[in-house]
N, C-alpha and C positions, 0 to 999 in steps of 0.2 A: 463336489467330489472330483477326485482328478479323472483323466481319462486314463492313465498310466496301466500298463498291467503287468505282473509279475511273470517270469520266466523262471523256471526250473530244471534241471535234467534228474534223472533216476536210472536205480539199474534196480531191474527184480530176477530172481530165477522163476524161470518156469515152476507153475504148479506151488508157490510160495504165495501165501497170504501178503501183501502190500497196503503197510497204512503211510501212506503217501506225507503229507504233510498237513496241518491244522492253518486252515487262513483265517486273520482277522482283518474283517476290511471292514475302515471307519465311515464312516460324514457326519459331518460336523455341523448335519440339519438334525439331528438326535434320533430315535429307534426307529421312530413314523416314517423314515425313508425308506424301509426295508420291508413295511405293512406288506402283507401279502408276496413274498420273495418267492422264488422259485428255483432250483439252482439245476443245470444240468454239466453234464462233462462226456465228453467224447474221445475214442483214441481211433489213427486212422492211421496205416500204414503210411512212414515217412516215403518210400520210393515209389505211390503212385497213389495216394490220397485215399485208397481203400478204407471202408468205417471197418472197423475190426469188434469194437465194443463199445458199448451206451451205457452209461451210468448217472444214478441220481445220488444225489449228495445230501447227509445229513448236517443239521447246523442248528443253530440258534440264536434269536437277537437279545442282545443287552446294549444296556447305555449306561455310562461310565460322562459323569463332569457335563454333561448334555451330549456326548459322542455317541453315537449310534452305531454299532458294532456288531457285526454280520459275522459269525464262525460256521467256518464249514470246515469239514473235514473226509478230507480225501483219501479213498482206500478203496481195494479190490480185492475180492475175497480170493483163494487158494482154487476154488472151482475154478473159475473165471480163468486167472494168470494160464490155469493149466490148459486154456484153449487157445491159446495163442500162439504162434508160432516164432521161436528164437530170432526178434529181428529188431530194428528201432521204429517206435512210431511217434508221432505227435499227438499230443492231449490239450484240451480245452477247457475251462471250467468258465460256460455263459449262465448269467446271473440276470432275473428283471425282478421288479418290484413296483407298486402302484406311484413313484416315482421315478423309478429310473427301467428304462426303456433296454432290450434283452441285449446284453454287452457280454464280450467277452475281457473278462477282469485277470483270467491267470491263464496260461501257455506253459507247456510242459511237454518235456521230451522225455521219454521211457525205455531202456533197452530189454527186451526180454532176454536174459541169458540160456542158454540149452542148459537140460536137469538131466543128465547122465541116466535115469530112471526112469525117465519118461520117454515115449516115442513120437 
């Protein structure tokens, strides 16, 4: 499996449900690399590394051709977005498994936009 990881940016409004994007990340040692997964994601203010929010991620493994195929899928519910404050932050989505050791596989940049309706 490469070490490579995915890089994204996003914009949500405030107090908006956000489903993020759906990752598929393969190896090509087939599903058994993924036994026992775990996946966590983080977002922390871009201007002074503040955590802001913690999220777990739902997903599932399949195997396609012997490929080993790890789906997760990334979103933030309307509660949530609505506690944020209108600003940019950075996101993380760290992954381990009874083979692979706690990586961080995807990087993501988020901008909260202000919701005219909310304070």
């Amino acid at each position: 499996m490469s070490r490579n990881y995915i890089t994204r940016d996003h914009c949500i409004r405030r107090g908006d449900a956000w489903v993020g994007e759906i990752y598929r990340i393969k190896s090509d040692v087939g599903s058994e690399f993924w036994d026992n997964w775990v996946a966590a994601s983080q977002l922390r203010t871009a201007s002074d590394g503040t955590l802001a929010h913690t999220f777990a991620l739902d997903g599932s493994v399949t195997e396609e051709d012997g490929v080993g195929i790890l789906t997760l899928n990334l979103k933030i519910d309307a509660v949530d977005t609505a506690t944020l404050s209108a600003q940019r932050y950075v996101g993380d989505i760290e992954v381990e498994s009874d083979f692979l050791p706690k990586s961080t596989l995807v990087t993501f940049r988020v901008t909260i936009l202000p919701d005219v309706t909310r304070t």
